[in-house]
N, C-alpha and C positions, 0 to 999 in steps of 0.2 A: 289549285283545281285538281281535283282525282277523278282520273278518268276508267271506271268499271268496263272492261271490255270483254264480252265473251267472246274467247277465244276460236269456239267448237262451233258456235254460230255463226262467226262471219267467214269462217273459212267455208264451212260447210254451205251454206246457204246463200252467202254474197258472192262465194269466189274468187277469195282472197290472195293474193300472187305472194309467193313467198318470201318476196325479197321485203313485202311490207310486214306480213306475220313475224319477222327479225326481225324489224325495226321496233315493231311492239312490245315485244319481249325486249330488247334494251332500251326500252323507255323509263322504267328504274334505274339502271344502271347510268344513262345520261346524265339524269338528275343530280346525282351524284356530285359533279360535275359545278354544282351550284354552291358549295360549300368548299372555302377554301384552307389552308391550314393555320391561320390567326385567328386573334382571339374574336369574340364576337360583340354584339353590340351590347352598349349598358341591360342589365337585368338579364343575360343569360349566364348558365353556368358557365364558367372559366375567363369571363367580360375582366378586362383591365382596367374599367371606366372607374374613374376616380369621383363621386359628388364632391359638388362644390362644400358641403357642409363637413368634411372627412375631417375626424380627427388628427389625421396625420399633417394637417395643413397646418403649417406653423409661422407661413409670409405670403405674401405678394407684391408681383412689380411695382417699384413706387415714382419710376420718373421713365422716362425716354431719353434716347442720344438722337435720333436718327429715324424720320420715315420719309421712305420713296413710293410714294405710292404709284402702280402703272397703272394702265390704260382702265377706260369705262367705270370708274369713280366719280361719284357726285359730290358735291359739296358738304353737304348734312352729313354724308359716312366716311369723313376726312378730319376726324379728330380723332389724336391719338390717346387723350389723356382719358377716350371709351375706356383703352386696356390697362389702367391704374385701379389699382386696388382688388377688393373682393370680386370674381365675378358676379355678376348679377341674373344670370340665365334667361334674359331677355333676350327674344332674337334683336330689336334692332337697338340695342341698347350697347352695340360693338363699335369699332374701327375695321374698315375695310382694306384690303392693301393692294385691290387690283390687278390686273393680268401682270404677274410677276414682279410688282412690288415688295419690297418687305418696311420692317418695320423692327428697331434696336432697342431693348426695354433696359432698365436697371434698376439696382437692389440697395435696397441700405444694409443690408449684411450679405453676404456675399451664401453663395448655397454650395454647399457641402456633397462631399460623396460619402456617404452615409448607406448602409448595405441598404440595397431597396432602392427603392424610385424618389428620386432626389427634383424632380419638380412635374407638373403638370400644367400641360395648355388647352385652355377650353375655348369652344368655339360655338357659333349658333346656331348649328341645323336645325331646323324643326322636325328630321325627321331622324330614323336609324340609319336613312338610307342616300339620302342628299349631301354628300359629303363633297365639300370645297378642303382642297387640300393644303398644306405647308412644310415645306422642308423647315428642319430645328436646329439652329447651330448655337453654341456657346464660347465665351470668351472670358478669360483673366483679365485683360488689359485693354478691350474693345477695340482690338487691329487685330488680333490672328484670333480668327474664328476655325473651330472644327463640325462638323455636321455628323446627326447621328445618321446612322444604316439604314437604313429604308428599304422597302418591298411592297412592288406593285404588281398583283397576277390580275386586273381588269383587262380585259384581251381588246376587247372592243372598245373604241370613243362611245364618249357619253353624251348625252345633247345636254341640252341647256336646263331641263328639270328632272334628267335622267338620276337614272337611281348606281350606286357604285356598294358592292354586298361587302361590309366590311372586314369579314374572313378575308379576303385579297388583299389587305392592305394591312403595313406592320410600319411603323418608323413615321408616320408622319402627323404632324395638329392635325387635327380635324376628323380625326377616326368615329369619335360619339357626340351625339344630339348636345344639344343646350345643356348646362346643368352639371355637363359629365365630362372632367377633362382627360386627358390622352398621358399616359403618364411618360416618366423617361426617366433612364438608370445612366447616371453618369462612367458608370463601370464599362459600360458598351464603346467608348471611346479612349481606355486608355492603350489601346495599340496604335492609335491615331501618332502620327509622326510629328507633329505638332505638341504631343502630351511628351511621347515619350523626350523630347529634346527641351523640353522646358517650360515652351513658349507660351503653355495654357495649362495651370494649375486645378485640377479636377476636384481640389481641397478649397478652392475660391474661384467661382465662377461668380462675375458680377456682372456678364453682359448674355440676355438670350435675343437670338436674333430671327426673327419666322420670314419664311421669306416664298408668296404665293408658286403654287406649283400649277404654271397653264396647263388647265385643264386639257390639253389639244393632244399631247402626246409627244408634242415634240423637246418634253425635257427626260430625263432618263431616271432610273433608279440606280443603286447600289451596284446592282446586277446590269446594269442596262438595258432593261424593261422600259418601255414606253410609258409614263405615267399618263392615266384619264380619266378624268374628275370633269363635272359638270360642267360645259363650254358651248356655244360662249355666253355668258351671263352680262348683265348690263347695270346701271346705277349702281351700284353695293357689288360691283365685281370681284371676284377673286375670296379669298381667305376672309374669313371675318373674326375677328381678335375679343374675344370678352374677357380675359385675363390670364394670367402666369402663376400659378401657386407654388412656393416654395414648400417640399415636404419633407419630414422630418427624416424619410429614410422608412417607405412605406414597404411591406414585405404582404403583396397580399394570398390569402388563404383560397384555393379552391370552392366556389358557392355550393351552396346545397341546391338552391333552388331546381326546379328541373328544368331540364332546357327545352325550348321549344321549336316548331319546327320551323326547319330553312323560311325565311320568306319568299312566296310566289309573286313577284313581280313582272312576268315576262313567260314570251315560248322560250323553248329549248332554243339554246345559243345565246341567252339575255345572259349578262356576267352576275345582276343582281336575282337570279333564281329560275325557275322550270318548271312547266308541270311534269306533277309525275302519273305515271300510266299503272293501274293498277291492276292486273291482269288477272281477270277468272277464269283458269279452262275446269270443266265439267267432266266428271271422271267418266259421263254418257255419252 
């Protein structure tokens, strides 16, 4: 929403207090505010979003070890062999993993640290903006898992069909819509303590592990940021799992496309976007 305000008129004529005529005048500058510094959602320029159909895709998980799935899980979103194979970009055509669940996949050839993004997790939102989240950890041996980096700047809880603006968020499944998986560079973990001593081979990873991230904020990031992802949710709770692509070692290029504007979801203080004020003063 763009709000045209004359400036000259409502000072002049309504008798405007000046502490709001500031506030108008940083109502751009607010906005601002709505845009975080990760990448953004599929089809904008500089977007990470991997299609399901990518060339660079060269496997997918083909069995499981291991699902726990937690709380507000129903029956019907309690198979895990959803997240075998190609994904399908069906929203209900996943494995769910519930308030803090996870769930242990594995490979018939093990996935490489290859320069580039060495696998991708796709998940079902239906939207850009509805994002259920998952922490990502990998293993050699499937007992010492490491987790990649992560970063959460949504300030505020999210409710239950609330929206989370994907510039805030870096390092976890579930960043883009159906169709588009979340990529991840095995490179970002070899200072991990666990790589450098041996115990997980960045050269043969054959266990990925996603493991739901409760939306409520009381688990933390990287930085120790509050993570808050859409809560609380029920039947098909938590993270929802359509597939793991093993990729060749993907390097992607800058879009051309043009980018488009922030999304308006919300007033000013929504984490998923703001109106911006667009101010006309009259040189009369």
């Amino acid at each position: 929403m763009v709000l045209n305000i004359n400036i000259k008129g409502v000072m002049h004529k309504r008798g405007l207090p000046p502490f709001m005529f500031m506030l108008l005048l940083l109502l751009p500058l607010l906005c601002l505010a709505g845009e975080g510094p990760h990448a953004p959602e599929a089809g904008r320029a500089g977007s990470t979003a991997i299609p399901m159909d990518h060339e660079g895709i060269i496997g997918w998980a083909s069995g499981w070890q291991e699902y726990l799935p937690g709380e507000a899980v129903e029956d019907p979103w309690m198979k895990p062999d959803k997240a075998l194979g190609r994904a399908s970009g069906i929203t209900s055509d996943v494995v769910s993993l519930g308030w803090g669940g996870s769930l242990t996949l594995t490979f018939d050839y093990p996935i490489e640290n290859k320069k580039g993004y060495n696998l991708a997790v796709f998940s079902n939102s239906f939207s850009d903006t509805f994002l259920e989240l998952a922490f990502v950890e990998v293993s050699t041996d499937g007992q010492t898992f490491v987790r990649f980096p992560n970063e959460s700047l949504t300030q505020n809880p999210v409710h239950a069909f609330g929206h989370v603006n994907p510039t805030h968020i870096d390092g976890f499944a579930g960043k883009y819509r159906a169709g588009f998986g979340t990529p991840f560079d095995l490179d970002q973990l070899k200072e991990e303590d666990a790589v450098i001593g041996g115990e997980v081979d960045l050269s043969r990873i054959v266990y990925v592990r996603l493991v739901d991230v409760k939306g409520d904020g009381s688990l933390k990031d990287s930085f120790g940021n509050p993570v808050y992802a859409p809560y609380p949710t029920k039947i098909s709770a938590g993270f929802d799992l359509d597939g793991v692509a093993v990729l060749s070692g993907v390097v992607l290029e800058s879009s051309e496309e043009e980018k488009k504007a922030p999304l308006v979801t919300g007033g000013i203080g929504n984490d998923a976007g703001c109106f911006m004020g667009q101010l006309t003063i009259p040189d009369e």
